[in-house]
N, C-alpha and C positions, 0 to 999 in steps of 0.2 A: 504493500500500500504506500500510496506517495502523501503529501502534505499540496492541496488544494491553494495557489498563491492568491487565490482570490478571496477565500472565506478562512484559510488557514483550518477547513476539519481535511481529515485523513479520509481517502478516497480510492478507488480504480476505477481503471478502464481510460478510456479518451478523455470523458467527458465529468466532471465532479458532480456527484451522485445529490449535495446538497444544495448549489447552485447552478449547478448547469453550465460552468467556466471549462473551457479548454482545459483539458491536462497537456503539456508539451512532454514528449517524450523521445527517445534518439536525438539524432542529428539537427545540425540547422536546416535541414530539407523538410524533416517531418515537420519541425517548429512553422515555418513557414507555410506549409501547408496547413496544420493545424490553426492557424491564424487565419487563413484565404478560407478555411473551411465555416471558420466561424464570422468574419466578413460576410461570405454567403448567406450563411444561416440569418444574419444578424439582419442585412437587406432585403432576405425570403419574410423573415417576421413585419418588417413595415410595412413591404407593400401588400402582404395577406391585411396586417391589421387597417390600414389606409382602403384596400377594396370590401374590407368588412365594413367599415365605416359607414363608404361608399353605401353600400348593399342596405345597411341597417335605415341607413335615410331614405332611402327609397322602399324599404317596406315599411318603415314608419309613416310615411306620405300612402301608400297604398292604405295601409290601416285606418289611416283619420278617413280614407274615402268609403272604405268597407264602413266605418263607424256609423256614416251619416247614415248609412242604406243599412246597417242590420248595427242597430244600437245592443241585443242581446250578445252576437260575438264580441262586437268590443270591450263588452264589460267582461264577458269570460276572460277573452287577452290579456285585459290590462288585470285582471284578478293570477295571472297564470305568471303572466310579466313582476306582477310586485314578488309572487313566489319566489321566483328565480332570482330575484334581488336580496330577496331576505337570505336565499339560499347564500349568493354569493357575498354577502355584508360574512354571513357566520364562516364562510369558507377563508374568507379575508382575515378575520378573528383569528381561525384557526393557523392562517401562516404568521400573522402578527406573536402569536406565541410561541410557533416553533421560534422563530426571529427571536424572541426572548430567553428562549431556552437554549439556541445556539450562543448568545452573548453569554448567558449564565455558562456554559461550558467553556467558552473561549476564556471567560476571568479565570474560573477553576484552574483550568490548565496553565493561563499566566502567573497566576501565586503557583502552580508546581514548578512551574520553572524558574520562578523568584526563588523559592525554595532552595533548588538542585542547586542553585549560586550559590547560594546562602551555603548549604553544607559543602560543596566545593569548595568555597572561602575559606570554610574554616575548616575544613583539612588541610591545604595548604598553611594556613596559620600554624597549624599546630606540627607540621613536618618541619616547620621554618623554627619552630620554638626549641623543636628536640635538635636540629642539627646546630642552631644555638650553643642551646646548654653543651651538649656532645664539643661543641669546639672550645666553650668555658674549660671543659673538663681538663681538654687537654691541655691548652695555653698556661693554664696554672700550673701543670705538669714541666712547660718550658722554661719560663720565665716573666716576670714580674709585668713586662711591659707588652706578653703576651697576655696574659691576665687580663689588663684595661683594654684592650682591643677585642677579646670574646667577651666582655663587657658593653663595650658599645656594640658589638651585634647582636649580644641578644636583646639590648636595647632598638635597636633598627627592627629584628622584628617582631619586638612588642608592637610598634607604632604599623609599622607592615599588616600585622595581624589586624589590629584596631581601625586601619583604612582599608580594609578588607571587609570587616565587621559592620565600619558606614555604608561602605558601597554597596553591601547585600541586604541594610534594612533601607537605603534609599531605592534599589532595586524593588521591594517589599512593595513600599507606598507608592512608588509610581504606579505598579501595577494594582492594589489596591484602588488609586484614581482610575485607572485606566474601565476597572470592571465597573467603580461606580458609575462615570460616565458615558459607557454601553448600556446598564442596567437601567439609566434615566430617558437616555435616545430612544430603548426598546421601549417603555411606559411609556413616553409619549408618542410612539407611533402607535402602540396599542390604543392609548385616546384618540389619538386621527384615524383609527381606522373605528371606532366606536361612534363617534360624531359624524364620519362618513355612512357608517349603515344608518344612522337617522336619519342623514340625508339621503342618502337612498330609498329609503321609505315615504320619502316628502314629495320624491321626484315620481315616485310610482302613482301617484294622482293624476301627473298630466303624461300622456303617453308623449307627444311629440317635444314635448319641453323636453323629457326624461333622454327620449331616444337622441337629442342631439346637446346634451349634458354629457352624457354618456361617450360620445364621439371626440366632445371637445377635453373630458376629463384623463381619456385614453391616453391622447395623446399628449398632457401636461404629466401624466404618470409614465409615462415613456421615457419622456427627459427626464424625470425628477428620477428614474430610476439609473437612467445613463447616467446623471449629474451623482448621484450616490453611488454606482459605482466605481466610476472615475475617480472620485474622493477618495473611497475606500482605497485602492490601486495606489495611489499617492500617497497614502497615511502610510501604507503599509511599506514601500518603497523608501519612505521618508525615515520610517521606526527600523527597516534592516539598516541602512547608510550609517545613524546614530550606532544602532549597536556594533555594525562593523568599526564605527571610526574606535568607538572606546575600548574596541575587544583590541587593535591595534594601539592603541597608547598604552593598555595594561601591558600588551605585550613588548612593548619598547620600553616602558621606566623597568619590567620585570629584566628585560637584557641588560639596561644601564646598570642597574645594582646587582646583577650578576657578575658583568664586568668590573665593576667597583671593585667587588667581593676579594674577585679572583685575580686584581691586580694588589690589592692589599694582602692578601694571602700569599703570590707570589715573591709579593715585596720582604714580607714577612719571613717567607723561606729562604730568601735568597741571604737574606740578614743573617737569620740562624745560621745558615749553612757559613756564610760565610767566618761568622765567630768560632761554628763549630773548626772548621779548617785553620780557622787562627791557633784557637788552641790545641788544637792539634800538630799542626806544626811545631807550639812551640813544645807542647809535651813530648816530641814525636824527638825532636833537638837535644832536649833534656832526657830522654830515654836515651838517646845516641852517645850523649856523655859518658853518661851512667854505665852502658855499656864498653864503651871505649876501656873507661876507670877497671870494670868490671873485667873486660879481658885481659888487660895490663894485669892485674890483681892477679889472677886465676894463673895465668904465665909464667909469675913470678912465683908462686906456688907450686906450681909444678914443675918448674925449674928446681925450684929449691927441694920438692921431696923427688923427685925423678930418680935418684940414687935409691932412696929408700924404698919407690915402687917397682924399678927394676930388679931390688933384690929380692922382692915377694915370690915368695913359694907360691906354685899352684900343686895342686891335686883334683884328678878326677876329670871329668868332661868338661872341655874347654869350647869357646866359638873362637874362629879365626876370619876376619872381613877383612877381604881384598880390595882395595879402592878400583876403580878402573882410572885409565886405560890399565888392561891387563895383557902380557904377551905371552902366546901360549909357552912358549918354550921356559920362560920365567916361574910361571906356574907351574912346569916339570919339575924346575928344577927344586921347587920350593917343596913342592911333596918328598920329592929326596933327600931333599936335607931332613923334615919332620920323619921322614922313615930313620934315617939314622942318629937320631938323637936318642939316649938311653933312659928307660923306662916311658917313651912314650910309644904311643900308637896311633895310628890315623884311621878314622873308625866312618867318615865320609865329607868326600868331597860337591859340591853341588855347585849352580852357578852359571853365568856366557862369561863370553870373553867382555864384549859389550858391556853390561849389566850389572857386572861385579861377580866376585866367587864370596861362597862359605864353606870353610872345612870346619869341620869337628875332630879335635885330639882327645885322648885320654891319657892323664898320667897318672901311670900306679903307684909313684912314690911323689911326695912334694920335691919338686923341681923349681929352679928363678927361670919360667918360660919366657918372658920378657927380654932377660939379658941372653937368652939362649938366639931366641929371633933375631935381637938388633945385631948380634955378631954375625947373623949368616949374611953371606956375599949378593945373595940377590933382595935383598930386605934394604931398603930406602930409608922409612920410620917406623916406628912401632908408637904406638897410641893406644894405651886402657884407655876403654869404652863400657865403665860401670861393671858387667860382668863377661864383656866380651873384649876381644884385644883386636885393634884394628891396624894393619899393614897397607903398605903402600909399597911398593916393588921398584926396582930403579928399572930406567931403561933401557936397553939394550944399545 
């Protein structure tokens, strides 16, 4: 079902089921055509009503002449005539109400969708509130002068929220007016059409007065109906413009203060970051020292106990780590030597060349493995590594 642009109820087909307006449907060919269709129709209805007219004055003039020659049909007529008046006075009545009771739905439906603002508004308010607080939460989290900045936002959308809040009870009343003053239009068309069936009644006395009352009232109903529709057509065109321009300024101040947001939040990060990388640096400096200090230290340490840890005995399962570059013949030679060393054994070797090796020794009596290494000829350095001893090979 589509929405009728003429009466705005919900409709199908071509043609709106409540007024009888064109529906436009597809293309601009069908549009136009649907237009030319109803152009047609709209100049088929004048000149039917204009030959009706025609017609009705001329059997009105037949009748006053039957009158004179048979006074009993004429009084049938005019008694049969006022019937059909009254009938249409009440059929009048009855569209005068529908007309009231279409404005009573049109207001209805305009407070729903005053409404759906209205809660729209204020869900947005309240997502605006929580991402608020949510950035309070954090900023406190960062610092001080983050703090007053998720301060003023969740101040921004307090006030955000609360012009939110105006606009959806101004939305409210405007269409509150809007339904009052349908509901006043539709009452006094219902009195004009009530005053009209007395007149109708008045006019059923004189047949020829009535019959060319009748002719001239058509066609002042004609325009007054064209002049009301056309209104309506412009009011309506009038009330989509308004609420497109405003639906585009909400959505322009909601981009600028999005943009606002997101360059103060940028500005904000780029600030952090940047103090974070200050002191970073300069912690990163100070760590640099520290370890400089710290390696010198540790040097000098093991400098000085180096005698005492090469004399350490080992016993039992040993690791040995090869540094790379590794040369294989190096590495021959270096299991040869561990094969010839007394009370050890070499229990496996693993490892690329690439990669680095591991052997594993056992020594069944405590041994000084340490000094035993740094003397052999293909051994560079020897280096304890907590419970493992690391080698470095010279090169060939």
């Amino acid at each position: 079902m589509v929405r009728c642009p003429n009466c705005g109820q919900k409709t199908e087909g071509d043609f709106c089921q409540w007024c009888g307006y064109p529906i436009m449907k597809g293309g601009p060919v069908r549009e136009q055509k649907a237009k030319r269709e109803a152009k047609e129709a709209e100049e088929k209805a004048k000149r039917e009503a204009k030959e009706r007219a025609k017609q009705e004055a001329r059997e009105a003039k037949e009748a006053e002449e039957r009158a004179k020659r048979e006074a009993r049909e004429a009084k049938e007529r005019l008694e049969r005539e006022a019937k059909e008046a009254e009938e249409r006075a009440k059929r009048e009545a009855r569209e005068a109400k529908e007309a009231e009771e279409r404005a009573k739905r049109e207001a209805r439906e305009a407070l729903e969708r005053a409404r759906q603002e209205a809660r729209e508004a204020k869900e947005r308010a309240k997502q605006e509130a929580r991402e608020a607080k949510e950035a309070e939460e954090k900023e406190k989290r960062e610092a001080r002068e983050a703090k007053e900045r998720a301060k003023q936002e969740a101040r921004e959308a307090e006030e955000a929220e609360e012009k939110e809040k105006r606009e959806a009870r101004e939305a409210k009343e405007r269409a509150k007016q809007e339904a009052k003053e349908a509901k006043e239009k539709e009452k006094r068309e219902a009195r004009e059409a009530k005053e009209a069936e007395g007149k109708e009644k008045q006019e059923a006395k004189e047949a020829k007065e009535k019959e060319k009352r009748e002719a001239r009232e058509a066609k002042e109903a004609e325009g007054k109906e064209k002049q009301e529709a056309k209104e309506a057509e412009e009011r309506a065109k009038q009330e989509a413009k308004e609420a497109e321009e405003k639906e585009k300024q909400e959505a322009k101040e909601a981009e600028e203060k999005e943009k606002q947001e997101a360059k103060e939040a940028e500005e904000a990060e780029e600030a952090k970051e940047a103090k974070e990388a200050e002191e970073k640096a300069e912690k990163g400096a100070k760590e640099a020292e520290e370890a400089k200090k710290a390696k010198r230290a540790e040097e000098k340490v093991e400098k000085e106990a180096e005698p005492a840890v090469r004399a350490a005995l080992y016993k039992g399962m040993v690791e040995l780590t090869i540094v790379p570059p590794i040369g294989l013949g190096q590495l021959e030679n270096l299991e040869e030597g561990l094969r010839q060393v007394a009370n050890l054994r070499l229990v496996l070797v693993g490892g690329s060349v690439e990669g680095g090796s591991r052997i594993v020794v056992s020594a069944e009596e405590p041994i000084p493995l340490l000094n035993i290494l740094g003397e052999m000829p293909v051994v560079e350095q020897v280096i304890k590594k907590g419970k493992e001893i690391q080698l470095t090979l010279k090169e060939k």
